[in-house]
N, C-alpha and C positions, 0 to 999 in steps of 0.2 A: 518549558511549559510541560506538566505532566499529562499527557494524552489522555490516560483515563480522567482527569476530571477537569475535562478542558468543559467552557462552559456553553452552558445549551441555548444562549442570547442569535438574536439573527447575527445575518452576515455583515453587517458593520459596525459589529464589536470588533476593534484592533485583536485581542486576542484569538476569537474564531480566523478572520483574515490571516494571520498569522500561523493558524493551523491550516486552513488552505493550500495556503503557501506553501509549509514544510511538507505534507502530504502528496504535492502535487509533485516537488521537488524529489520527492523520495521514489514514488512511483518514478518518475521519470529514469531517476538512476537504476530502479529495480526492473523496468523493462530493459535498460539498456545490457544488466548481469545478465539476464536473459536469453538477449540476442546472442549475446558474445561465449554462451556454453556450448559444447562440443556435447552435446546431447541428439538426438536425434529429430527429426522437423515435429514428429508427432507428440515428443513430450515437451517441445518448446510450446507446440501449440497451447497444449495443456496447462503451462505455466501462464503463457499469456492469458489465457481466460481466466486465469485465478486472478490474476491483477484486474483482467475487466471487471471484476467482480471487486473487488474491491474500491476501483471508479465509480460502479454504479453504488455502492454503500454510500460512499461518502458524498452521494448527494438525498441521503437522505438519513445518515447516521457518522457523523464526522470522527467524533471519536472510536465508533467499531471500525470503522475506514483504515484508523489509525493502529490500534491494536492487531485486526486484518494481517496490515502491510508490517508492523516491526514482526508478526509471526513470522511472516513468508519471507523478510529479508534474515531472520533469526535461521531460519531451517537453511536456506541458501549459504549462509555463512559455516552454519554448523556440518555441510554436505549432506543433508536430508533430502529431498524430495519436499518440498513445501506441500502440505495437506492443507486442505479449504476450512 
């Protein structure tokens, strides 16, 4: 399913549920890259609130949620510093 034009139907349309799910799933993994960097507590911190930020998006914008989160897992992959 393409994130950006996943659709704007409530939440029990199978395809939103669906994006929920991968969403929620990916955060999950992306806190966990998080935890497990040899960064120092203050910039984990920093990263953690960028994913709380992107929790609180996607309950009110599911697909910025989504785009959000492939940024910040994009720059983690690429060794950036994830920007908000």
């Amino acid at each position: 399913m393409d994130v950006a034009s996943a659709p704007a139907e409530g939440p029990d349309d199978p395809e939103v549920t669906a994006l929920y799910a991968l969403v929620a799933e990916r955060l999950k993994q992306a806190h966990d890259r998080v935890h497990a960097l040899n960064v120092s507590a203050d910039a984990k911190t920093a990263l953690t609130r960028q994913l709380l930020i992107v929790t609180e998006t996607a309950k009110r914008d599911l697909p910025e949620a989504a785009r959000r989160l492939s940024r910040f897992v994009h720059d983690l992959d690429a060794g950036h510093p994830p920007r908000d």
